[in-house]
N, C-alpha and C positions, 0 to 999 in steps of 0.2 A: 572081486579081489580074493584073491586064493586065501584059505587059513595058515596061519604061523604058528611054527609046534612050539609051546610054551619052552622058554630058557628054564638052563638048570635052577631047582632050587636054594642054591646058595648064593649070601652075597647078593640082593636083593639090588638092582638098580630102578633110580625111580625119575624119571624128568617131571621134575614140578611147573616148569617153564615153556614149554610149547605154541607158538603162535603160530595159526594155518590161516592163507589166504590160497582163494580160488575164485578172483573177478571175474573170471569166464562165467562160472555157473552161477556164481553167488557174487553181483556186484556191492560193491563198497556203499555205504549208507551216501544220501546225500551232504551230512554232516560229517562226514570222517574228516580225521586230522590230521591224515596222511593218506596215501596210496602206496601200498607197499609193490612191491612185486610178485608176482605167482609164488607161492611155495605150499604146492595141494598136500592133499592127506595122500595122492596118489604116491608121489614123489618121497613124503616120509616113509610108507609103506617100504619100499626099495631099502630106507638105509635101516630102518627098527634091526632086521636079522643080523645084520653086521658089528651090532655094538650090544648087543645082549639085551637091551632093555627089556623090563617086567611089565613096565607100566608108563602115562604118561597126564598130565592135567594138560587139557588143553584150556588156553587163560585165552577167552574170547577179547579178542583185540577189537582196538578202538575203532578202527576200518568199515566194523559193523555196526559199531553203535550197541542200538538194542534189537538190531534184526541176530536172533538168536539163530537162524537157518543151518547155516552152514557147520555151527556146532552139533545141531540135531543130525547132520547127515553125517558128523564123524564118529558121533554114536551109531547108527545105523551100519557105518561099512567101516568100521575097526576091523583091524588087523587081526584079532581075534578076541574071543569075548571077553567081556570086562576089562579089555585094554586101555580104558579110555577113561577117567572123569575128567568134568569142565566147571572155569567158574564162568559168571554171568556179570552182564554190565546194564544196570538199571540206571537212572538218575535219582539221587536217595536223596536229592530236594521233590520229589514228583508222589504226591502219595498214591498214583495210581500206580505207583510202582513195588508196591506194597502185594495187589493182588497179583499184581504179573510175576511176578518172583514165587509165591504158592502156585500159581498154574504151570511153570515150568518144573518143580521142584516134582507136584505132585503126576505133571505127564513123563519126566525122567527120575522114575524113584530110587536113591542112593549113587546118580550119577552127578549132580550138581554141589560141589563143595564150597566153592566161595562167593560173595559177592567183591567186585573190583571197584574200588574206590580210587580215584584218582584228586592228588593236591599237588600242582605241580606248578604253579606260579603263583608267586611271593601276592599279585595283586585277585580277587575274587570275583569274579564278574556273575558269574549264577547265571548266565547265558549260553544257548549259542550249543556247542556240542556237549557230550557227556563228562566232564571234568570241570575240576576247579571248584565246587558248590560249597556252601558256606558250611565248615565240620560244625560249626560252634551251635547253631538251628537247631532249637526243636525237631525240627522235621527229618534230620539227619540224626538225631537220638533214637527216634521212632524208626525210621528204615534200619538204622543197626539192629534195634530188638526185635522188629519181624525178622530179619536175616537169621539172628540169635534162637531166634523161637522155632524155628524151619529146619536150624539145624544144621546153618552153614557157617563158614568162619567169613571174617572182614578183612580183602586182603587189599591194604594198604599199598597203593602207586604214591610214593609223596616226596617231597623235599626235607631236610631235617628240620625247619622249620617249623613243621606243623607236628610235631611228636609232642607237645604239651598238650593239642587238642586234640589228636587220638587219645593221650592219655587219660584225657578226661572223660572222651566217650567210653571208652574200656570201666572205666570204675563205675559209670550211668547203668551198664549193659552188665548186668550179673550172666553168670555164664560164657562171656563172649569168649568166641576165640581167634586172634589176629593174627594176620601174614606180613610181615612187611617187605615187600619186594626191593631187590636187587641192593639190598647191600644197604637200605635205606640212602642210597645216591649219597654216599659219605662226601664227595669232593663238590656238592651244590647246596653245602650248609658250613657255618662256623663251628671252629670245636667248641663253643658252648652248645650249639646246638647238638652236634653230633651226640653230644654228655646226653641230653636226654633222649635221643632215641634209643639208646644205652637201657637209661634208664625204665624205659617202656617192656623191660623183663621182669621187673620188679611191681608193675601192673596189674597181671592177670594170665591167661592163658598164651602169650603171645609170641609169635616163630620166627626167625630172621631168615632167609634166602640168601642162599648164595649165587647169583647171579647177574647181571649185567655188571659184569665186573670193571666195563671199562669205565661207567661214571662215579668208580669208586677208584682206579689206578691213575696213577701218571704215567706206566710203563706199558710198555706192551706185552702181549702175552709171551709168557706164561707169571706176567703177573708179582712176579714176586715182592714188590713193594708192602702187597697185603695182608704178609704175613703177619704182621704186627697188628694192621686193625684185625684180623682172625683172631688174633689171642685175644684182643679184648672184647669182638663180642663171645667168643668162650666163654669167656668169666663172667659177661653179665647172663646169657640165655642158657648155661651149660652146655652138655653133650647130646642134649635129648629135644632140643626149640631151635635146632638148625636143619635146614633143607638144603637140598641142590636141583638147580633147575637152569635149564638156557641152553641145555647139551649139544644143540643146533638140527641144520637139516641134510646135514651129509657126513662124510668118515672121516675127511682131512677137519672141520668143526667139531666133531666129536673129540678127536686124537686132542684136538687144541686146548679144550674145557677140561679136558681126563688129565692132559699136563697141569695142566694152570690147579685145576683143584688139587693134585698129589704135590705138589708144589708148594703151594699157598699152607696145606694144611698136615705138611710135614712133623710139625713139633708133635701131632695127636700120635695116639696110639692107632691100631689100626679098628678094635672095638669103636672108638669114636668116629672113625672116617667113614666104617660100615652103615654107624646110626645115620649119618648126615647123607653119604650118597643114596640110602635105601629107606633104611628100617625106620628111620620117622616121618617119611612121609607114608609110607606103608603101614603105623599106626593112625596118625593124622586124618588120611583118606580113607580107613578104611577098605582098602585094596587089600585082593586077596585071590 
């Protein structure tokens, strides 16, 4: 794969949101929860020069479970160096998953930023593939502070539902620092519930994402319904514990998410817009 000449330095763009499949080289875990369709590092390669990005997280998807492979190979043949960090998907009911998290951490040193945590049905099985495991466990205290102690953040897949028991793990976990993906899926919770994931700003170190916007819209892109939950997680996370990520894997998806965020997040100034497209995941990650 050819090198890509680093974009201007200004106006940082950052995808926090990237999911890469490639069943040809790297088939899908026998427990995956889905089968997605191809979408290689090859193929992002092509569209990275087209839309300026600086950087990108790739968030190993559930496809693979815990076969980390395929994100080790997109550290390997990134687009150019240090384009690339990833989080990782352990079972944080499995205390063997405690050492396998230091072995990857310490074979890709400052490339590994989060562990992905998924709560995504109302019922808990503790079975079966990598999701769903009981927040409330000892054992799931204990994987948050190895994650904590390594150095990584806990980036929360959940429904609003479970924002009381993150919150509790957060105040367990001195230091911690959490992600909460896509929106915290505002339209798969009650607005009590929504209140507290809200309120999971007032926590501790914790980020919201802008992303999978459509389990947070009833409209279709560009989204504008969201403007209003936008102003209130403003108010609870400020200017500086928002990210954007989900940017997609080609230019008419890009153009799409570039509309829908400048859309969505018209009321800010553009200082703000800059922190949230770029500049705090660029502190966040550590990208540079």
């Amino acid at each position: 794969m050819s090198a890509l000449a680093p974009p201007p330095a200004q106006g940082k763009l950052v995808d926090t949101h990237i999911h890469l499949f490639d069943p040809a080289r790297f088939p899908y875990h026998p427990t995956a929860t889905y089968q997605p369709k191809p979408e290689t590092l090859d193929d992002y390669a092509k569209v990275i020069p087209g839309i300026g990005l600086d950087h990108a997280i790739v968030v190993h998807p559930e496809p693979y479970q815990d076969d980390h492979r395929y994100l080790e190979y997109c550290f390997q043949n990134e687009p150019r160096k240090g384009f690339f960090k990833g989080t990782v998907l352990f079972d944080g009911a499995d205390p063997a998953s405690h050492g396998r998290m230091k072995d990857i951490v310490k074979k890709w040193p400052d490339r590994i930023v989060a562990l992905r945590v998924h709560a995504m049905n109302k019922e808990i099985s503790g079975k079966g593939a990598i999701r769903n495991r009981d927040l409330t466990s000892p054992q799931m205290a204990q994987t948050w502070a190895v994650a904590t102690k390594l150095g990584l953040a806990v980036q929360m897949h959940m429904i609003p539902m479970f924002a009381p028991q993150v919150g509790a793990l957060v105040q367990k976990t001195p230091g911690a620092t959490v992600i909460i993906d896509h929106l915290g899926r505002y339209l798969q919770g009650t607005s009590a519930e929504y209140d507290e994931v809200l309120k999971l700003a007032k926590k501790g170190r914790v980020y919201m994402k802008f992303s999978g916007l459509g389990y947070s819209s009833k409209e279709k892109a560009p989204h504008r319904d969201l403007g209003a939950l936008a102003k209130r997680i403003l108010d609870a996370f400020g200017p500086d514990r928002i990210i954007w990520g989900g940017l997609g894997m080609s230019k008419r998806k890009f153009a799409e998410q570039k509309e829908a965020f400048e859309t969505v997040w018209a009321f800010t100034d553009e200082s703000t817009r800059a922190k949230i497209r770029g500049g705090n995941a660029m502190q966040l990650f550590r990208l540079g």
